[in-house]
C-alpha positions as CSV (number, residue, x, y, z in Angstrom):
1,X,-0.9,-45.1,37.6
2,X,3.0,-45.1,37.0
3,X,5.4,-47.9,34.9
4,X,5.2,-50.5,37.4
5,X,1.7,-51.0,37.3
6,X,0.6,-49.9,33.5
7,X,2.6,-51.2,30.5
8,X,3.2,-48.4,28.1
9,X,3.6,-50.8,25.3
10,X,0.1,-51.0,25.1
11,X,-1.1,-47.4,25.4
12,X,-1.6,-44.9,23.0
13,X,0.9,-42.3,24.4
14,X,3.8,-44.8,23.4
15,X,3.3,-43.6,20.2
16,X,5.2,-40.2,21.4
17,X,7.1,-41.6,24.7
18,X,8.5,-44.7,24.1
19,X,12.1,-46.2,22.4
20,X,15.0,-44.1,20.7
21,X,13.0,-43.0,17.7
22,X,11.1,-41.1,19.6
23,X,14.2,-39.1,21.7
24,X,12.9,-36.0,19.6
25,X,9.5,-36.5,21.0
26,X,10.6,-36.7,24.3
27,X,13.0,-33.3,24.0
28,X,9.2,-31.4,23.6
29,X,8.6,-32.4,26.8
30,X,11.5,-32.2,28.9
31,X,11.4,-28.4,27.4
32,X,7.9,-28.2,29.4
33,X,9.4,-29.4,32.6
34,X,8.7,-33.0,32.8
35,X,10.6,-35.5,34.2
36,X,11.5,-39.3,32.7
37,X,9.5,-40.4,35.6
38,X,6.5,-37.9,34.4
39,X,6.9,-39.1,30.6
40,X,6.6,-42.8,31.5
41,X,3.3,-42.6,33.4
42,X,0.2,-42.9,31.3
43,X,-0.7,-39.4,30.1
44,X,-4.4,-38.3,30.6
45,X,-5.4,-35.0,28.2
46,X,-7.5,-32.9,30.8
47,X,-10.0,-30.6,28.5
48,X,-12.1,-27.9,29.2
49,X,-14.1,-25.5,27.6
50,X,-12.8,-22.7,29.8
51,X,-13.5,-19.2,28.6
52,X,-14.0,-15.3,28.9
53,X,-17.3,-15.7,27.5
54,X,-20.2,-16.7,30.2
55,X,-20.1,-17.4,33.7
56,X,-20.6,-21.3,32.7
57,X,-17.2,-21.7,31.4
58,X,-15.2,-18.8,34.0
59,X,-14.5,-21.5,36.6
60,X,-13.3,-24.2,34.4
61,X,-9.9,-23.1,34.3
62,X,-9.7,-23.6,38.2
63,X,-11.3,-26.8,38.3
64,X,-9.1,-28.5,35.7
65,X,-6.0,-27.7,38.1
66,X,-8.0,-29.8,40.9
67,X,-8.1,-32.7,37.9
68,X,-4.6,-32.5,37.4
69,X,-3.7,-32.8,41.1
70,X,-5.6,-35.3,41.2
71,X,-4.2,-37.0,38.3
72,X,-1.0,-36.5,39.6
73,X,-1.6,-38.1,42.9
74,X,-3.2,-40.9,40.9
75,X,-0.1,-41.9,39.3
76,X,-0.7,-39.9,36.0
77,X,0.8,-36.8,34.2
78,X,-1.9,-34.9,33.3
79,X,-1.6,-32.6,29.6
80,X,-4.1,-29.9,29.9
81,X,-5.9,-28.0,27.0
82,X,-8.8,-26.3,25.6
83,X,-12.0,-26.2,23.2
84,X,-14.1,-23.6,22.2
85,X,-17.3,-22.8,23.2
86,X,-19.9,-20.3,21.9
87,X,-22.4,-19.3,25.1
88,X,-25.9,-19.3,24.5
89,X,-26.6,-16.4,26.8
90,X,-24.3,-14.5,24.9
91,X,-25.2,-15.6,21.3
92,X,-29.0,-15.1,21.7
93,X,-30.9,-12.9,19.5
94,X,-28.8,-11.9,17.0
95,X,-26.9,-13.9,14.4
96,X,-24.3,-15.0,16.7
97,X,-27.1,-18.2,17.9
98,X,-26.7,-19.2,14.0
99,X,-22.4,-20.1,15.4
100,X,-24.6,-22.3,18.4
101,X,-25.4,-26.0,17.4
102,X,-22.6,-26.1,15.0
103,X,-20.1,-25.4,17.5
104,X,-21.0,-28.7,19.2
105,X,-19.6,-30.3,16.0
106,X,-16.5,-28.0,16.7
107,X,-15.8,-29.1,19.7
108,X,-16.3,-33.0,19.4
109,X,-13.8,-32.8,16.0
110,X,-11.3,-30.5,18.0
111,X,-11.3,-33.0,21.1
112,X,-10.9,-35.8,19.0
113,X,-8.0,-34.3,16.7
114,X,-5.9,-33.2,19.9
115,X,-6.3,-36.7,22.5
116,X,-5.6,-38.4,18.6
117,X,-2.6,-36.3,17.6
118,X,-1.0,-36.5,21.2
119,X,-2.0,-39.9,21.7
120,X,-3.4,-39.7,24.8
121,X,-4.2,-42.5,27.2
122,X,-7.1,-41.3,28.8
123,X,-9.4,-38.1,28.9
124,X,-11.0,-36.1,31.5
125,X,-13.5,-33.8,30.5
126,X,-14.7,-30.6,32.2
127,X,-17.8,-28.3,30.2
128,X,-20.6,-26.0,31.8
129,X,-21.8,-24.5,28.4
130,X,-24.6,-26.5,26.6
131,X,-22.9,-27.5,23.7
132,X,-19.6,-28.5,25.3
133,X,-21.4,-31.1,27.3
134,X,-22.8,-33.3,24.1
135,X,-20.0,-32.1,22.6
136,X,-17.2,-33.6,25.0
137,X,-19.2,-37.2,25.0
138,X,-19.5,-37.3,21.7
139,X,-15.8,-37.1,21.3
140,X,-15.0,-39.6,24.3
141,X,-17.6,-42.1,22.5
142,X,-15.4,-41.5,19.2
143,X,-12.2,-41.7,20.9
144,X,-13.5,-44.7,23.5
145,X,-10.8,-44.1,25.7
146,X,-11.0,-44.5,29.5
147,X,-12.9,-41.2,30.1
148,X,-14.6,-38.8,33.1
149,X,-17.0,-36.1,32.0
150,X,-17.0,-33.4,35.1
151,X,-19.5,-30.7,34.9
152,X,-18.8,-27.3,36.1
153,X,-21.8,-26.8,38.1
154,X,-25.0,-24.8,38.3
155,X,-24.8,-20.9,38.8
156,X,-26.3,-19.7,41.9
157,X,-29.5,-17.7,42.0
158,X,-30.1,-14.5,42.2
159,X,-32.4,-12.8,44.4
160,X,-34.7,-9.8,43.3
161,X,-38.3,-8.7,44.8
162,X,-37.8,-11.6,47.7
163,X,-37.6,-14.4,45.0
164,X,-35.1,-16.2,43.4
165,X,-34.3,-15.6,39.6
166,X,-32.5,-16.8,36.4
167,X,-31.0,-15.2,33.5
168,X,-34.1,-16.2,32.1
169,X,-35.9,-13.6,34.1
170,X,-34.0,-11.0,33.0
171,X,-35.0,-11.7,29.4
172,X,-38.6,-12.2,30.5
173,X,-38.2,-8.3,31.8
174,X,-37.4,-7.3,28.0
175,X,-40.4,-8.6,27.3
176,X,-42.2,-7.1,30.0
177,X,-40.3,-3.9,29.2
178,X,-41.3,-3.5,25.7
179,X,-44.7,-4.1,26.3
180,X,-44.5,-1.2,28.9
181,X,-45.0,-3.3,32.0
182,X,-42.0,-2.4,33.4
183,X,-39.7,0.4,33.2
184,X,-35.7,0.7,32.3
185,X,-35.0,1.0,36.0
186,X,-36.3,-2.2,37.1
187,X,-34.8,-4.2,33.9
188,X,-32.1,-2.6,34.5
189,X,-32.1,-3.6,38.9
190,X,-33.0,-7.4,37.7
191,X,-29.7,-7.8,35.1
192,X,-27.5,-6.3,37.8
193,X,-28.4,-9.5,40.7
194,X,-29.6,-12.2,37.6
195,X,-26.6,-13.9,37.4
196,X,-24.2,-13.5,40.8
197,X,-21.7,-16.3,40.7
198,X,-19.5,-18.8,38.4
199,X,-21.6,-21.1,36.7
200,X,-24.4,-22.6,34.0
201,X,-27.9,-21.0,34.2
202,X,-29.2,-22.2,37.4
203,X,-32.6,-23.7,36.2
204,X,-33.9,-27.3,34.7
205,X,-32.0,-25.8,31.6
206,X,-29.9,-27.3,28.9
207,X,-26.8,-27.5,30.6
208,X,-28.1,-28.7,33.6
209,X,-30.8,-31.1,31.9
210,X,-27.5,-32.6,30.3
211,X,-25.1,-32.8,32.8
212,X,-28.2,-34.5,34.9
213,X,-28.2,-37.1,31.2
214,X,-24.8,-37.6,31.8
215,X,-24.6,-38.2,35.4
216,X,-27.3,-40.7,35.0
217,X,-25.5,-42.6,32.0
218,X,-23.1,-42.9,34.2
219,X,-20.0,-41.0,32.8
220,X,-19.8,-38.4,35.8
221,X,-19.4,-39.0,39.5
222,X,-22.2,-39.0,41.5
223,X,-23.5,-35.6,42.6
224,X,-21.7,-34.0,39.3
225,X,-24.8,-32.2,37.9
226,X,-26.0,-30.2,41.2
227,X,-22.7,-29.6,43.3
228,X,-22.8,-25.4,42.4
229,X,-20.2,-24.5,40.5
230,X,-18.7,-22.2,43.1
231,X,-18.8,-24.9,46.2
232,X,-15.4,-26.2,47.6
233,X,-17.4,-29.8,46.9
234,X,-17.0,-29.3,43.1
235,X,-13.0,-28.6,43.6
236,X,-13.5,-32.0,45.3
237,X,-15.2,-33.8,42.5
238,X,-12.9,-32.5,40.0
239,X,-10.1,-33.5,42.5
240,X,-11.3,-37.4,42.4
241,X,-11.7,-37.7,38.8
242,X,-7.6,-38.5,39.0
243,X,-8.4,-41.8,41.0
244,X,-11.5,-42.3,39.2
245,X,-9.5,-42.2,35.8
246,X,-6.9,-44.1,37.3
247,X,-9.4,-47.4,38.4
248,X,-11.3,-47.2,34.4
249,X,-7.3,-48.1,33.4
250,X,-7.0,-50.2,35.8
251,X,-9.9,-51.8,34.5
252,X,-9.6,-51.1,30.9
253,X,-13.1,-49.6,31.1
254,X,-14.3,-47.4,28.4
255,X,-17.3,-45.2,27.0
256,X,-18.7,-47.7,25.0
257,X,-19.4,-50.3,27.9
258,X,-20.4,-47.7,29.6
259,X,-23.0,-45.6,27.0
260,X,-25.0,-48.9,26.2
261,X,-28.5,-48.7,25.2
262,X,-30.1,-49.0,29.0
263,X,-27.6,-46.0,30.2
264,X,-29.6,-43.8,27.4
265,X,-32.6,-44.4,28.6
266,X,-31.9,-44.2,32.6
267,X,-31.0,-40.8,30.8
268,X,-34.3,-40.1,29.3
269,X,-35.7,-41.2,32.5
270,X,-34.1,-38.7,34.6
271,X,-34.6,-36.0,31.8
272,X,-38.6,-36.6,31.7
273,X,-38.4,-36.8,35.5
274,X,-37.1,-33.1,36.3
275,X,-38.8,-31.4,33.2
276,X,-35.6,-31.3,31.3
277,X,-34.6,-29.1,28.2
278,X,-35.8,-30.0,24.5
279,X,-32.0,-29.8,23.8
280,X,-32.5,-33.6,25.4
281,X,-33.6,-35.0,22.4
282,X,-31.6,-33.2,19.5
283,X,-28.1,-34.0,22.1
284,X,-28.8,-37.6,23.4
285,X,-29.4,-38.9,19.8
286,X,-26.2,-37.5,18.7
287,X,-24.3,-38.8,21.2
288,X,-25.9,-41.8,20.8
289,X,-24.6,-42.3,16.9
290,X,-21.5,-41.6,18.1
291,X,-21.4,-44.9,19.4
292,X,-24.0,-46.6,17.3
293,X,-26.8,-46.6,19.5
294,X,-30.1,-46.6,18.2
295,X,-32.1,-43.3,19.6
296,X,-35.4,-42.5,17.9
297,X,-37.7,-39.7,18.6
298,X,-39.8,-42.7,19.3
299,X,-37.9,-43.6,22.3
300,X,-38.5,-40.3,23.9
301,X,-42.1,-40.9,23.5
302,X,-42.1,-43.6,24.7
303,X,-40.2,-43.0,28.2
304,X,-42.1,-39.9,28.3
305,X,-45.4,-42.1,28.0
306,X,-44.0,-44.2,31.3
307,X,-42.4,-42.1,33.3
308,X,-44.0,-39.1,35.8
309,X,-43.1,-35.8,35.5
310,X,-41.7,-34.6,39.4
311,X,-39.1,-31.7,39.8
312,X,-40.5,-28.9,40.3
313,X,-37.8,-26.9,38.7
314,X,-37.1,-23.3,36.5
315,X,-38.2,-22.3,33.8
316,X,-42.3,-24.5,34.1
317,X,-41.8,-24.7,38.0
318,X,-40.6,-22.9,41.2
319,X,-37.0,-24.0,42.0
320,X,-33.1,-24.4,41.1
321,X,-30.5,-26.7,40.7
322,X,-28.9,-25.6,43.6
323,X,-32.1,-26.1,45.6
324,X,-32.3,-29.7,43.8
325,X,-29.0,-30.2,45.2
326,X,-29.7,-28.9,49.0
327,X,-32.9,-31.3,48.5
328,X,-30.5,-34.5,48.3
329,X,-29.0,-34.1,44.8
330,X,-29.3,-35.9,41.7
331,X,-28.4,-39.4,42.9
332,X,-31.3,-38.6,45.8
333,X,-33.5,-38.2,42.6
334,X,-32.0,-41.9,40.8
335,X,-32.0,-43.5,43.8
336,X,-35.7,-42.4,44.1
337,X,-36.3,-43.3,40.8
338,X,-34.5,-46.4,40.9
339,X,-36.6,-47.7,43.9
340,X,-39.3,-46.9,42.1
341,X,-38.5,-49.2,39.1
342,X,-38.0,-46.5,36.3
343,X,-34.0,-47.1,36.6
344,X,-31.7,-50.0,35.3
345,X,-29.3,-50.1,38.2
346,X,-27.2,-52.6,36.8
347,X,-25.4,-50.2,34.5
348,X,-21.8,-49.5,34.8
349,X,-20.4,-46.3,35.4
350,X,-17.1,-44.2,35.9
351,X,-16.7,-45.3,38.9
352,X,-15.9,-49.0,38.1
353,X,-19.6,-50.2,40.0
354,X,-22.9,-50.5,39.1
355,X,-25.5,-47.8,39.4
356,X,-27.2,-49.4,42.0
357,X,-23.8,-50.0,43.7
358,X,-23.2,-46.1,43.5
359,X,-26.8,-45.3,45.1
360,X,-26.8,-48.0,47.5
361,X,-25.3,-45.4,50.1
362,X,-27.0,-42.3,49.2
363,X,-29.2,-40.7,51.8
364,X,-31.7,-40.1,49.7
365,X,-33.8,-36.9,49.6
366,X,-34.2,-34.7,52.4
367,X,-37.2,-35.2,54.8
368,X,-39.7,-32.2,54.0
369,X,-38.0,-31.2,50.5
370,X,-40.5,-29.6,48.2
371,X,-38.2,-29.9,44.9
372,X,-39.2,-33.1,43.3
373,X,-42.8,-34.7,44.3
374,X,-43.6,-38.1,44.6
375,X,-44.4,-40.5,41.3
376,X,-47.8,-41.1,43.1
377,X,-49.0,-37.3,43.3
378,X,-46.5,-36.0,40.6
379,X,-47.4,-32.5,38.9
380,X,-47.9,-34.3,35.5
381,X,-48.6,-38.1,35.6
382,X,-46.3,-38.4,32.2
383,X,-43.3,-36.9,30.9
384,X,-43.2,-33.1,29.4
385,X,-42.0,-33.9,26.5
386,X,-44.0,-35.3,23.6
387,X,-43.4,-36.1,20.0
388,X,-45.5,-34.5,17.5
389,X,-46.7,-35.6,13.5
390,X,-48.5,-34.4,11.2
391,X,-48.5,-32.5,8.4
392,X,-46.7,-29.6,9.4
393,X,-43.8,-31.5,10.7
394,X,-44.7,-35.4,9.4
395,X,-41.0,-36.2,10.1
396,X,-41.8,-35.3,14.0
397,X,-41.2,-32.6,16.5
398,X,-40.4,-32.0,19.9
399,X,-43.1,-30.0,22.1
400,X,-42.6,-29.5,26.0
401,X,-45.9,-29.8,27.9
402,X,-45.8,-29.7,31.2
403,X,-49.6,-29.7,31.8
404,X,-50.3,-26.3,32.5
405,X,-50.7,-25.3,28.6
406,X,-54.5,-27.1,27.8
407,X,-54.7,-30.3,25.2
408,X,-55.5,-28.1,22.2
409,X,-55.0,-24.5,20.9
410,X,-57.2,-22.9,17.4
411,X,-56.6,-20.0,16.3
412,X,-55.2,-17.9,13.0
413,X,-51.8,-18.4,11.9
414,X,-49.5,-15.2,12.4
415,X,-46.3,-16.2,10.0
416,X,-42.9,-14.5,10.5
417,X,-40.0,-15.2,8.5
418,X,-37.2,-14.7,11.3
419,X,-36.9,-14.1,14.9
420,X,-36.1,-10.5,14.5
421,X,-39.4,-9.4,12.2
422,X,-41.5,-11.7,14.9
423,X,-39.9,-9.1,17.9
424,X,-40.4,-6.3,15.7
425,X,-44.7,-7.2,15.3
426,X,-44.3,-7.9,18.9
427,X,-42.8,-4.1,19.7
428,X,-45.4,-2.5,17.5
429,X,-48.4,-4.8,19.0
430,X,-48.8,-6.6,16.1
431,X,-49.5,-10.3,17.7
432,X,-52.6,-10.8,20.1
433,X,-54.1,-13.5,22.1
434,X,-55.3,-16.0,20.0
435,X,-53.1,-15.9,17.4
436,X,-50.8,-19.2,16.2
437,X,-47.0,-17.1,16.2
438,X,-45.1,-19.3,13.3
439,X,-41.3,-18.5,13.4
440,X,-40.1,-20.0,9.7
441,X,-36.8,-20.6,7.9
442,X,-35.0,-20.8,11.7
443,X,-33.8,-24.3,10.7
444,X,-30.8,-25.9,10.7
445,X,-30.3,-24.8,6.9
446,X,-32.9,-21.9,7.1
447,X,-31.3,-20.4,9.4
448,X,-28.8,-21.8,9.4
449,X,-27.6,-23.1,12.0
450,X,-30.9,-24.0,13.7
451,X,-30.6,-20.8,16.3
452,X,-32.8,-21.4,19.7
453,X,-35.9,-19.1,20.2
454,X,-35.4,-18.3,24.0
455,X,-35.7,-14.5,22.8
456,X,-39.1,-14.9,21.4
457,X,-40.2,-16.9,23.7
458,X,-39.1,-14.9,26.6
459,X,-40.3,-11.8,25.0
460,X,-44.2,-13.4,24.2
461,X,-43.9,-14.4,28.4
462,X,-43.0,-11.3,29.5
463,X,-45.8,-9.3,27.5
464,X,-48.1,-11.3,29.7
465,X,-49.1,-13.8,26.0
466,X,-47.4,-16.9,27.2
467,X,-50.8,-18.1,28.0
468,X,-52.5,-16.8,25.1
469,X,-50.7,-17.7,22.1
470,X,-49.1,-20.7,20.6
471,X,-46.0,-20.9,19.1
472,X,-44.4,-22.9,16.7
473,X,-40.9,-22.5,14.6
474,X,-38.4,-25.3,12.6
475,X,-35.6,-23.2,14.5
476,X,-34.8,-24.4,18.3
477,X,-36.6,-24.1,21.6
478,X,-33.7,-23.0,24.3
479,X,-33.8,-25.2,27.8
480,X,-35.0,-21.9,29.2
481,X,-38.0,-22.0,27.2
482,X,-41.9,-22.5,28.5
C-alpha cells in the first residue's frame, strides 16, 4: 500500500498531500510525527466509537491500535479518530433512551464529515454499541470508499445460581424485585457478576444480531460477530483488517458492490435464522437507502416466511454469543445455511472473494453443539419475526414470535401514556393477566426519539406476566426483548 504500487493522483487524500500548494497541509502533519514516506502512502481513517460509557465500546480503543498496526504493515498510514455513541444499557428508562435512535444519525453525519474533510482513502470501522454498527455502514455506503466494518465482540457471560446470565437478567430481577419475588440482596448479587468483561450484551441482541447482518453482507471478516470481545482472536481480526483494506484498493472494491440487494437478504437470512433483534428491521432498511436499495417491511416477511428459525440463543432461548462462537461461529452458521440453499454464496465481500469462497474452508459446526438446531427439526419452522396490519398500525409493525407466545391473545386494553406511568401501575399492581398493556406516544415524534421498551418489558417478565399479557407500544422493542 505505499507510492510504488498506488497512485496518489487518483485518491482522495491528494487533496491534502500532494504538490506545492498543499506544503501547508503537509506542515500539519509533519507536526504529528509523520514522515514524507508516511504522507505519501494512502491514508485510511480508522474510527471507532470507543468510550467511557458501556462495556461495548471500553475495548475499542485497544483494538483500533491492532488496525493501525496492521495498516501500517500493509503499506498504509493509518489517521485514527472517534464517534459518539449513546449506550443503550445506560440510556434505558429514563429520558436519556429518547438521545438513542437519533444518535445513529449522529454518528453516520459525523463519520462522513471527518473521512470527507480529511479526504481519506479508505475507512476502517470498529463499533460494539447498537447504533454505531448501522451507523458506521451507513456512512461507508455514503462515503463508498474501500471499507472494513470490525465488531468489537460479544461480552462474556456471567454466571449466577449455576447459569449463565445477561444484563438482561439483571433487569428481569427489577421486575422480579418490585413485584416482591426477590429481595435487594439477590438483585443486588446478580448486577455485581451480570456483566464481567469488555463487550456488547452477550445475547441474540441488537448488537450482536447486527454485527451477525453485517458479517453476513459481507463487510466484516469472517468470524467478526462471535470472536468475544476480550479474546487475543479479536486483536487478530482487527490486526488483518490492514491487509484486508489494502487488497479492496488493490482492487478498487467498494461498499456499494459489495451491499447489493442479495447481500441484504443473506442478511435477513441469518437474522431470521438466530432469532435476531427487531432493531433488524428499523437498521437494515436504513442502511439499505443509504445506498439505494429497495428494503420493504415486505421483504422481511417474506424471508421470514422461507426461512427456519434455529439458534437457540438469549433473550427467547438458552445460549450466548460466545457459546454460538465455541459451537463453530457465525460462518459455521452461513456455511450451514448456505448448504442448505437459504444463502447467495456468490456475493462479494471484504475479503476480495465470494461468500462461498470465504466458507469453502470453514469446519463447520462442532459435532454435538446444541446452539443452532437443524432446518429439518428447527424450534420454529419460520422466522420470528412477522409483519403486522391492521388498523392499529395499517402502515405495518414488527412483532417477534418465536412460537412460544400462542397464535392469538383477547383481552381488555390497559392504555398508558409513557413508559414511566406503565412501571408505576405495574409497582402498585395495577396490570393483571389478561390485560392488553398499550405503551402510547413512545414514537419517534411522541416520544421522541422512538426510545426502546426493554424496561417494561423486562419488568412485565420478571413479575412472572410475560406469559400473561400482551403488549403493544409505537415506541421500540430493545434486542433484549421477549
Amino acid at each position: 500500500m505505499d507510492a510504488k504500487v498506488f497512485d496518489k493522483s487518483k485518491m482522495p487524500s491528494r487533496h491534502a498531500t500532494v504538490g506545492p500548494e498543499r506544503a501547508p497541509h503537509r506542515s500539519f502533519y509533519y507536526a504529528m510525527g509523520l514522515t514524507e514516506e508516511d504522507i505519501a502512502r494512502p491514508f485510511v481513517g480508522v474510527v471507532t466509537s470507543w468510550n467511557e460509557a458501556a462495556p461495548c465500546n471500553i475495548s475499542l480503543s485497544r483494538q483500533a491500535q491492532a488496525v493501525k498496526k496492521g495498516v501500517i504493515a500493509a503499506g498504509g498510514t493509518p489517521r485514527e479518530f472517534t464517534t459518539i455513541t449513546v449506550t443503550d444499557g445506560i440510556a434505558m428508562g429514563h429520558a436519556g433512551m429518547k438521545s438513542s435512535l437519533v444518535s445513529r444519525e449522529v454518528i453516520a453525519d459525523s463519520v462522513e464529515l471527518t473521512v470527507r474533510g480529511h479526504c481519506y482513502d479508505a475507512v476502517v470501522g470498529v463499533a460494539g454499541c447498537d447504533k454505531s454498527l448501522p451507523g458506521l455502514m451507513m456512512a461507508m455506503l455514503r462515503l463508498n470508499v474501500p471499507s472494513v466494518f470490525m465488531y468489537g465482540g460479544t461480552i462474556l457471560p456471567g454466571r449466577f445460581h449455576d447459569k449463565d446470565v445477561t444484563v438482561v437478567d439483571v433487569f428481569e430481577a427489577v421486575g422480579m424485585y418490585t413485584a416482591g419475588k426477590v429481595d435487594e440482596e439477590y438483585l443486588r448479587d446478580l448486577e455485581f457478576v451480570a456483566c464481567p468483561s469488555a463487550g456488547s450484551c452477550g445475547g441474540q441482541f441488537t448488537a450482536n444480531t447486527m454485527a451477525t447482518a453485517i458479517e453476513a453482507m459481507g463487510m466484516s471478516l469472517p468470524f467478526s460477530a462471535s470472536i468475544p470481545a476480550v479474546d487475543q482472536e479479536k486483536l487478530d481480526e482487527c490486526q488483518a483488517a490492514g491487509a484486508a483494506i489494502k487488497r479492496l484498493m488493490e482492487l478498487d472494491l467498494k461498499p456499494s458492490q459489495i451491499m447489493t440487494r442479495a447481500a441484504f437478504e443473506n442478511a435477513m437470512v441469518m437474522v431470521m435464522a438466530l432469532g435476531g433483534s427487531t432493531n433488524a428491521v428499523l437498521h437494515l432498511i436504513a442502511i439499505a437507502r443509504s445506498v439505494y436499495v429497495d428494503l420493504t417491511l415486505d421483504d422481511f416477511q417474506s424471508v421470514s416466511d422461507r426461512v427456519p428459525y434455529i439458534g437457540d440463543l438469549k433473550p427467547s432461548g438458552k445460549f450466548v454469543q460466545e457459546d454460538l462462537h465455541a459451537a463453530g461461529g457465525t460462518p459455521a452458521v452461513m456455511k450451514y445455511m448456505l448448504d442448505k440453499g437459504y444463502l447467495d454464496g456468490d456475493c462479494i465481500t471484504v475479503t476480495g472473494n465470494t461468500l462461498g469462497e470465504n466458507l469453502a474452508n470453514v469446519p463447520g459446526l462442532v459435532a454435538g453443539q446444541t446452539v443452532v438446531q437443524t432446518v429439518e427439526e428447527p424450534i420454529k419452522a419460520s422466522g420470528h419475526l412477522r409483519i403486522l396490519r391492521g388498523n392499529v398500525a395499517p402502515e405495518g409493525a414488527v412483532a417477534k414470535i418465536t412460537g412460544k407466545e400462542g397464535l392469538h391473545f383477547n383481552g381488555p386494553a390497559n392504555c398508558f401514556d409513557s413508559e414511566e406511568d406503565m412501571l408505576q401501575a405495574l409497582e402498585d399492581g395495577n396490570i393483571h393477566a389478561g390485560d392488553v398493556v398499550i405503551i402510547r406516544y413512545e414514537g419517534p415524534q411522541g416520544g421522541p426519539g422512538m426510545p426502546e421498551m426493554l424496561t417494561p418489558t423486562s419488568a412485565i417478565v420478571g413479575a412472572g406476566l410475560g406469559d400473561k399479557v400482551a403488549l403493544m407500544t409505537d415506541g421500540r422493542f430493545s434486542g433484549g426483548s421477549h
